[in-house]
SEDRENPA-352184 format. One line per 3 residues: number of its first residue (from 1); their letters; for each residue x, y, z of N, C-alpha, C, CB. Coordinates in nm, 4 decimals, padded with zeros to 6 digits, m for minus. Last residue first. Glycine has a CB too. Example, Ala and Ser with C-alpha at 12.3 -4.5 7.8 and 13.67 -1.06 7.14 Angstrom:
% residues 2
2 = sa = 01.2850:m00.2250:00.7080:01.3670:m00.1060:00.7140:01.2900:00.0030:00.7870:01.4084:m00.0598:00.5725  01.3190:m00.5690:00.7800:01.2300:m00.4500:00.7800:01.3200:m00.3300:00.7800:01.1308:m00.4473:00.9046
//
This chain:
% residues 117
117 = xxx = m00.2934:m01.3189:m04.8802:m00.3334:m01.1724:m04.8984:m00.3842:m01.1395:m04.7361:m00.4707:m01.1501:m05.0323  m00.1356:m01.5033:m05.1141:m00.1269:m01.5258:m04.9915:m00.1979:m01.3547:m04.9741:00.0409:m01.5794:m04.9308  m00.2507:m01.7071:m05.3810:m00.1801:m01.5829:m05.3465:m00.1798:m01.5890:m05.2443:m00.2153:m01.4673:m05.3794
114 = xxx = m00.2448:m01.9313:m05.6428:m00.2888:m01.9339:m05.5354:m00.1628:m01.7812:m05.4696:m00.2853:m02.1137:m05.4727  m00.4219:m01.9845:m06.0135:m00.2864:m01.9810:m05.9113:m00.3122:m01.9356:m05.8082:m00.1706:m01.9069:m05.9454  m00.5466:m02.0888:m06.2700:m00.5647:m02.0867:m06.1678:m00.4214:m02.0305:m06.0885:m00.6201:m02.2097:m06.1449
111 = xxx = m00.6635:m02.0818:m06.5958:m00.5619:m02.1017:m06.5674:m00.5742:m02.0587:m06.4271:m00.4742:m02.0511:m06.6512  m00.9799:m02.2894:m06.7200:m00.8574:m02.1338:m06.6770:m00.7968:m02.1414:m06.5694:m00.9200:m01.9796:m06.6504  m01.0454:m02.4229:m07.0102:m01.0120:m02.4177:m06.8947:m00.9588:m02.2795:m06.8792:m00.9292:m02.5223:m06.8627
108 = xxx = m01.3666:m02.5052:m07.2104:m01.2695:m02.3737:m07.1804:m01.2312:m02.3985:m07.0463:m01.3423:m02.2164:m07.1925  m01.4222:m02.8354:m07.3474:m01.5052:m02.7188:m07.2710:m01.3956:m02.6212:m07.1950:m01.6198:m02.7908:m07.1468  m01.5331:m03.0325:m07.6221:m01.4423:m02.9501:m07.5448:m01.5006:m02.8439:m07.4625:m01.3508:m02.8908:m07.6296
105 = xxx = m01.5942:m03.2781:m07.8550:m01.6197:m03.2182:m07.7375:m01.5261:m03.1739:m07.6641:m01.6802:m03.2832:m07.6711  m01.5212:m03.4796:m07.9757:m01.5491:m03.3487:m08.0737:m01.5446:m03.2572:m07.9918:m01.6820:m03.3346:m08.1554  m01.4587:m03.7067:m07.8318:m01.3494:m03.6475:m07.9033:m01.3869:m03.5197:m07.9460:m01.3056:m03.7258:m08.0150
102 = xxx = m01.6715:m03.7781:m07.5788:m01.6644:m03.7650:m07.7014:m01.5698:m03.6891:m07.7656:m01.7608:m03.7337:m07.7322  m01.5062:m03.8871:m07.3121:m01.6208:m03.9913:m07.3905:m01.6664:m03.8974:m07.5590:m01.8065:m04.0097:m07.2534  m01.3500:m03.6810:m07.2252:m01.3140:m03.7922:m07.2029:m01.4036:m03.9195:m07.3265:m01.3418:m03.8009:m07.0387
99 = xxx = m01.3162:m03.3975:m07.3720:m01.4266:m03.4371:m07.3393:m01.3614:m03.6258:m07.3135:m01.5545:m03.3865:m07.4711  m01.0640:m03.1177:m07.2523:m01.1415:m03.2189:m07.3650:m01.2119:m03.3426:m07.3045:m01.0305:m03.2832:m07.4762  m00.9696:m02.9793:m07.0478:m01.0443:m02.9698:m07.0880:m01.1558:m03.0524:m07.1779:m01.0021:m02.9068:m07.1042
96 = xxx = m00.7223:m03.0501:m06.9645:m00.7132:m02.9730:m07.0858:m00.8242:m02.9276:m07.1573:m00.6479:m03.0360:m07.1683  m00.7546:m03.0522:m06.7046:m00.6386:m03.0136:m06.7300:m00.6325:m02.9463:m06.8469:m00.5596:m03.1062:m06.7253  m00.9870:m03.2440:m06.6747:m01.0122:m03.0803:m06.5760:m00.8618:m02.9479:m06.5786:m01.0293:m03.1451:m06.3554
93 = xxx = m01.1840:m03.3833:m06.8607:m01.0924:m03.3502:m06.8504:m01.0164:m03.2087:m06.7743:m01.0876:m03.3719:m06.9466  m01.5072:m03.4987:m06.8126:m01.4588:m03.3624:m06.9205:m01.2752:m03.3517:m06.8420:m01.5996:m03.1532:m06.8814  m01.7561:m03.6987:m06.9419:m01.6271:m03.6675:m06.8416:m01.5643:m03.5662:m06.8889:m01.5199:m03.7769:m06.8238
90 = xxx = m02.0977:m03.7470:m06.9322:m02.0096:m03.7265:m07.0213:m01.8776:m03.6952:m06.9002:m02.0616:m03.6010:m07.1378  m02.3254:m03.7120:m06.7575:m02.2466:m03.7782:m06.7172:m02.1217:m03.8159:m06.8191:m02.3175:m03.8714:m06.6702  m02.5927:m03.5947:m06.7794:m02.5304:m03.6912:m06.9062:m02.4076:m03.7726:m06.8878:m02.4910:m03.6045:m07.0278
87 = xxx = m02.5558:m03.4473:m06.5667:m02.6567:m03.4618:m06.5980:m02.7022:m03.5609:m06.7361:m02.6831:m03.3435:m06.5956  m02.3446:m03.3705:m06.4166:m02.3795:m03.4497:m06.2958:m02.5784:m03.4605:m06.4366:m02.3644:m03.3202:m06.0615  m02.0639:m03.4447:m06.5601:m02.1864:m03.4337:m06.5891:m02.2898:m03.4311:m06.4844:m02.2073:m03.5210:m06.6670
84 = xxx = m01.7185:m03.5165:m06.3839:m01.8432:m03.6189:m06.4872:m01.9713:m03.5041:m06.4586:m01.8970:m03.8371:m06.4015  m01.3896:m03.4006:m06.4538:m01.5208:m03.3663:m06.3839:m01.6607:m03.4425:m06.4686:m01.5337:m03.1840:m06.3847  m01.0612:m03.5367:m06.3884:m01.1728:m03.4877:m06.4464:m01.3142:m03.4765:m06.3531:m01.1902:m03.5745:m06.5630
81 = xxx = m00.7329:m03.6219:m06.3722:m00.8841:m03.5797:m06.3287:m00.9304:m03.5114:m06.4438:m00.8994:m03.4795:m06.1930  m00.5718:m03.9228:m06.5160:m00.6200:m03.8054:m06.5664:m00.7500:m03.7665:m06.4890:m00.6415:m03.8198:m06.7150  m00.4291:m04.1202:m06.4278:m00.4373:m04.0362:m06.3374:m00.4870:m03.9087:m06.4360:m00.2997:m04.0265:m06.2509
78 = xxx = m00.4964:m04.4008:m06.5904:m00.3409:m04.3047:m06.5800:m00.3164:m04.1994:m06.5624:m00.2693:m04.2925:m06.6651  m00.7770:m04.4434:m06.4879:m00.6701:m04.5482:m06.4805:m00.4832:m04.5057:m06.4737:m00.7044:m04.6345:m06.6205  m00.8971:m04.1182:m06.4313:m00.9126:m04.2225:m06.4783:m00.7650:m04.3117:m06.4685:m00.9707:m04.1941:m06.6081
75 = xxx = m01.0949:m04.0114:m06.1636:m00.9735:m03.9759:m06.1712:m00.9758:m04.1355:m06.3072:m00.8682:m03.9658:m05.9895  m01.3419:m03.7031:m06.0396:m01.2409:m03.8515:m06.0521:m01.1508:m03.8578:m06.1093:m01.2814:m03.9596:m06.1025  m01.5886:m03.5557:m05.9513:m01.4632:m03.5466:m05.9757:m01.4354:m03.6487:m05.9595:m01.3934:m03.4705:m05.9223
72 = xxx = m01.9504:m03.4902:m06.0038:m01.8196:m03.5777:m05.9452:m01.7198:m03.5314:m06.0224:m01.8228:m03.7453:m05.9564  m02.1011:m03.1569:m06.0442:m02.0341:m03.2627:m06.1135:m01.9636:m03.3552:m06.0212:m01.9400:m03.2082:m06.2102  m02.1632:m02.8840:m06.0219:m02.1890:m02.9973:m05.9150:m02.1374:m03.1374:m05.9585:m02.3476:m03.0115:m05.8858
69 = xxx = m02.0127:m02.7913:m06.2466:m01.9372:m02.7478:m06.0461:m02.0456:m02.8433:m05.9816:m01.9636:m02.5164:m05.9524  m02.1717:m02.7856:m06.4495:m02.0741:m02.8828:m06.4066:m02.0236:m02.8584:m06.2673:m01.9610:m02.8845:m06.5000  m02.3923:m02.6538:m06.4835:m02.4205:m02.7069:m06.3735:m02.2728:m02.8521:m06.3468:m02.6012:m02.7576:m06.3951
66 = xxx = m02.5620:m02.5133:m06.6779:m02.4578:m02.4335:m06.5748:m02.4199:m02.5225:m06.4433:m02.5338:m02.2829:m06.5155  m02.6767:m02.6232:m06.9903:m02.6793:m02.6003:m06.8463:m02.5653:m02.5643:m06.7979:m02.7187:m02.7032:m06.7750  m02.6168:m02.7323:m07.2575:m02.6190:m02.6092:m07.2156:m02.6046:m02.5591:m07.1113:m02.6905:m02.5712:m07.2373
63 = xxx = m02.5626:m02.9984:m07.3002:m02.7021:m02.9536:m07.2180:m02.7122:m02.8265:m07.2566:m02.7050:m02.9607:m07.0498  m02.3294:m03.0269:m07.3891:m02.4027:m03.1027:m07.4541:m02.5601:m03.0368:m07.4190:m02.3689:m03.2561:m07.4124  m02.1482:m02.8582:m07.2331:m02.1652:m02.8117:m07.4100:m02.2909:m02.9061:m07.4375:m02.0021:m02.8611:m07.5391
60 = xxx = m02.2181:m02.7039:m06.9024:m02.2045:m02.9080:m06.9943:m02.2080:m02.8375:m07.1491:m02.4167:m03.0762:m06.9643  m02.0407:m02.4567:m06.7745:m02.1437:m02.4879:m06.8950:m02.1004:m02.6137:m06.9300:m02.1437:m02.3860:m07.0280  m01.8302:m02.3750:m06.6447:m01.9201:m02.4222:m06.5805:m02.0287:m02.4612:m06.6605:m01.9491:m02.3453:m06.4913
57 = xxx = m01.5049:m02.4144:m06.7836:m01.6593:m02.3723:m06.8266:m01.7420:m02.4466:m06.6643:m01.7234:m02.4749:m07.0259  m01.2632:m02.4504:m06.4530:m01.3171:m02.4961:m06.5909:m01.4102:m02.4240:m06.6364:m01.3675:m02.6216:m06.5972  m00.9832:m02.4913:m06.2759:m01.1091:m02.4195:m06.3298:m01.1462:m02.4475:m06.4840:m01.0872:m02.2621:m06.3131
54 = xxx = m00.8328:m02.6649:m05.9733:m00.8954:m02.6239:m06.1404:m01.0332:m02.5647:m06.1810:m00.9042:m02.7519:m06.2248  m00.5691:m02.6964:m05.7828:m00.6973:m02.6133:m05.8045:m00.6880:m02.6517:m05.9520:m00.6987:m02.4339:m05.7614  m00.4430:m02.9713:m05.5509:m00.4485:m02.9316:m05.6790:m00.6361:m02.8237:m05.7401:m00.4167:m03.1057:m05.7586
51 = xxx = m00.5028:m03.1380:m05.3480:m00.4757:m03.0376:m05.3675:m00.4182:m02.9508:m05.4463:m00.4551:m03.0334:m05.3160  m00.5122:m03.4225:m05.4369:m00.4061:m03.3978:m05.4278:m00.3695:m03.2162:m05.3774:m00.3631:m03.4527:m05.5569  m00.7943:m03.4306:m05.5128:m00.7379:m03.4795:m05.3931:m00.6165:m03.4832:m05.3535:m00.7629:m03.5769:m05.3799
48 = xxx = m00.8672:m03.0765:m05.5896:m00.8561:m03.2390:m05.6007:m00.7794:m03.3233:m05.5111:m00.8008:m03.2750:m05.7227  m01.1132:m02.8421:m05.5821:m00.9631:m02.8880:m05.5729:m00.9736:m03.0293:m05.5170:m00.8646:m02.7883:m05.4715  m01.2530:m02.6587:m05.8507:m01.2507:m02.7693:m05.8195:m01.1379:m02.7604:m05.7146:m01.2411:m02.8561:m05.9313
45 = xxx = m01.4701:m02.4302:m06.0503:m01.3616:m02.4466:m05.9633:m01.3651:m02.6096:m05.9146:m01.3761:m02.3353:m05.8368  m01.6191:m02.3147:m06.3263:m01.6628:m02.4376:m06.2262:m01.5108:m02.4751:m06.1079:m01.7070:m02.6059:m06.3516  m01.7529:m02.0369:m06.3987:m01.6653:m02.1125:m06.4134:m01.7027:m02.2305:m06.3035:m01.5368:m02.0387:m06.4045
42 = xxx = m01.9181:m01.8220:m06.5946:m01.9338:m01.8885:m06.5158:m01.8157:m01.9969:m06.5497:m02.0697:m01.9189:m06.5084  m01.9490:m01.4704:m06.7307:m01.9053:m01.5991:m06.7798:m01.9500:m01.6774:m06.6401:m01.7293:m01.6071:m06.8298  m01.9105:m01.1761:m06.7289:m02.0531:m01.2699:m06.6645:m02.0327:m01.4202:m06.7047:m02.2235:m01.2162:m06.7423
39 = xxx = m01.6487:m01.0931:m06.6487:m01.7466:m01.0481:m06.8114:m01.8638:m01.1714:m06.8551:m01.6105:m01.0419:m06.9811  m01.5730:m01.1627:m06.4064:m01.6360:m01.0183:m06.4781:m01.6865:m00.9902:m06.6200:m01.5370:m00.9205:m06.4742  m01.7571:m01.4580:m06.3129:m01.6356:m01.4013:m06.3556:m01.6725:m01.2784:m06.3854:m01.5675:m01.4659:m06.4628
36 = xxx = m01.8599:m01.6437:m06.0375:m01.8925:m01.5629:m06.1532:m01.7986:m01.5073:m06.1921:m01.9810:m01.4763:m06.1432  m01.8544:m01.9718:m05.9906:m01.8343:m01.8251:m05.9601:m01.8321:m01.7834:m06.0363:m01.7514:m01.7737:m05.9045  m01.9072:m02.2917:m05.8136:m01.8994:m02.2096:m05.9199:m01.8751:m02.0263:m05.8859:m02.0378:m02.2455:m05.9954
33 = xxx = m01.7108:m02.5434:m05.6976:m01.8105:m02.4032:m05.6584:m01.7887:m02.3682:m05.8230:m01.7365:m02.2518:m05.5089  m01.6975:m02.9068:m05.6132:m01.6729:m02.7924:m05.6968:m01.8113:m02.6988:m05.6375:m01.6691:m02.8369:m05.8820  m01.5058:m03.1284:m05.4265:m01.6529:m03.0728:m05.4377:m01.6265:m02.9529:m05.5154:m01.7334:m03.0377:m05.2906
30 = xxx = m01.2720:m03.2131:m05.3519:m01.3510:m03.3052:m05.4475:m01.4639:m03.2786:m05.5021:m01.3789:m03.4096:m05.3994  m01.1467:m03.0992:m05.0696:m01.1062:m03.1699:m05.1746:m01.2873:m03.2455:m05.2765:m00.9810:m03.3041:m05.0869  m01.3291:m02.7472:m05.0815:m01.3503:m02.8784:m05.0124:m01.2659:m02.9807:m05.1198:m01.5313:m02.9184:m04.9924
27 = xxx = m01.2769:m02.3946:m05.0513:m01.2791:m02.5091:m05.1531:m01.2513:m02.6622:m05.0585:m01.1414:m02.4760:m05.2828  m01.2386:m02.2158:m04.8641:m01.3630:m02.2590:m04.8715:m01.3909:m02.3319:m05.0065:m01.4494:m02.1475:m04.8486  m00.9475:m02.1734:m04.8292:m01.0518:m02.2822:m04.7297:m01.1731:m02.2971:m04.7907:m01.0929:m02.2286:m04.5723
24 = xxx = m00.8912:m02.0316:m05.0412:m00.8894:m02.1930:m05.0463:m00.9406:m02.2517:m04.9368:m00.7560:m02.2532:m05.0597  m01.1445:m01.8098:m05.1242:m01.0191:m01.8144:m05.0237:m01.0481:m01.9668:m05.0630:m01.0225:m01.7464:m04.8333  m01.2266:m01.6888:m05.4685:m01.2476:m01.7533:m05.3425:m01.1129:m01.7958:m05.2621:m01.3333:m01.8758:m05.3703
21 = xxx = m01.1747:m01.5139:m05.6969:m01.2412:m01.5773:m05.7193:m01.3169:m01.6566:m05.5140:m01.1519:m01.6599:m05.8458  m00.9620:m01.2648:m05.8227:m00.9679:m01.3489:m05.7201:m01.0921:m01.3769:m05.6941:m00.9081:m01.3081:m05.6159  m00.7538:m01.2311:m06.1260:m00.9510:m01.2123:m06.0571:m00.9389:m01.3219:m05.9225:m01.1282:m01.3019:m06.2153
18 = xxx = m00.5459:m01.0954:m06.3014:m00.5803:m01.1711:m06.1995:m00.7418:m01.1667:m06.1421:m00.4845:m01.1322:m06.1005  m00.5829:m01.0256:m06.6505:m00.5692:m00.9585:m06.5379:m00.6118:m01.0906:m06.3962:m00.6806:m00.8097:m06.5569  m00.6207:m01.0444:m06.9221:m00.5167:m01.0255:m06.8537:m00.4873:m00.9885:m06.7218:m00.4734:m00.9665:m06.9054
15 = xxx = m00.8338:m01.2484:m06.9089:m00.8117:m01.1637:m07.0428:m00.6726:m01.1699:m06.9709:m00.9051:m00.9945:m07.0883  m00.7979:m01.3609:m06.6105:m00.9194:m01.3334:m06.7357:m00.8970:m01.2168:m06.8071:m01.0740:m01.3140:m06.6821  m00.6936:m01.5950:m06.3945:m00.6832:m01.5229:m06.5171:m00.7666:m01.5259:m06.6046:m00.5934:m01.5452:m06.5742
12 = xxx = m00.8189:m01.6190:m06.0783:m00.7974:m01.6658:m06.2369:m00.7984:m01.5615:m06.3042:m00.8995:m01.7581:m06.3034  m00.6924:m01.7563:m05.7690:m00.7356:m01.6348:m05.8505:m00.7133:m01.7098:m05.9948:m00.6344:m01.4782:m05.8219  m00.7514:m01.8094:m05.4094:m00.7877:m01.8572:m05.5548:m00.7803:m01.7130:m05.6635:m00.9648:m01.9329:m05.5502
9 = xxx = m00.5929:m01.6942:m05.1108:m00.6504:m01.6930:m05.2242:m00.6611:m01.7290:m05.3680:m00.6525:m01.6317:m05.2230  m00.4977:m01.7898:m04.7975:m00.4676:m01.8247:m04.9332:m00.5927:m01.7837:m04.9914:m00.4272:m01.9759:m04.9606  m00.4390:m01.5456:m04.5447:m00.4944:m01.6001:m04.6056:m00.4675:m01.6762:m04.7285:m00.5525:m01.5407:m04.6069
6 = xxx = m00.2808:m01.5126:m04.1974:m00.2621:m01.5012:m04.4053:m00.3886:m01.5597:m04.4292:m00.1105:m01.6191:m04.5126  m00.3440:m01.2826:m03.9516:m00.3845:m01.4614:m04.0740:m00.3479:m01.4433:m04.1629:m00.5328:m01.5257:m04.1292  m00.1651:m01.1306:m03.7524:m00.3005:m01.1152:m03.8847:m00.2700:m01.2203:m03.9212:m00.3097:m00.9972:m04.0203
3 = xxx = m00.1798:m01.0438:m03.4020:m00.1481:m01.1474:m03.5141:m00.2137:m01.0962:m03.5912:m00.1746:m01.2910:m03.5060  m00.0656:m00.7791:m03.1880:m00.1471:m00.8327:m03.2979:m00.1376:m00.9452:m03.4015:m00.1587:m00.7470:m03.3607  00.0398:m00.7132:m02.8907:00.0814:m00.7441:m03.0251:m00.0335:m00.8120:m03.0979:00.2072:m00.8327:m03.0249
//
């Protein structure tokens, strides 16, 4: 008799369609990946210490750079995560997106959900 593994898979919605992105083992609580999406975008994945997935721009708006997925993850006083800059260190909100330290500031979330395959 044969066992098969489930697997859990990460997937995001883009335009309309599911995109599976990475298996959840290979998301670490607190450490973000980035990945490429199909219409060459870049996103910044996360899962949090609650096990909780999020996806975000992988683009800082202030830098330009591609480099929030190396970002810390934290958490502020009335449990809002977020992801800090790993280059200005601005905070970016990992739920709605909006910029913790400047109001004008916003950066594109996407919507995440987990499959068994």
């Amino acid at each position: 008799m044969t066992t098969v593994a489930v697997q859990t898979r990460v997937e995001l919605l883009t335009g309309r369609t599911w995109t599976p992105v990475c298996d959840w083992d290979q998301l670490a609580p607190g450490r973000g990946v980035a990945v490429l999406l199909p219409d060459g975008q870049q996103a910044a994945l996360f899962r949090d210490a609650n096990d909780r997935v999020h996806a975000v721009s992988n683009r800082d708006p202030f830098t330009g750079a591609y480099v929030l997925s190396r970002g810390l993850i934290g958490s502020t006083a009335d449990g809002r995560v977020y992801v800090a800059s790993p280059l200005l260190k601005q905070r970016f909100d990992l739920v709605t997106g909006e910029c913790l330290d400047d109001e004008t500031a916003r950066i594109p979330v996407h919507t995440t959900r987990l499959t068994d395959h």
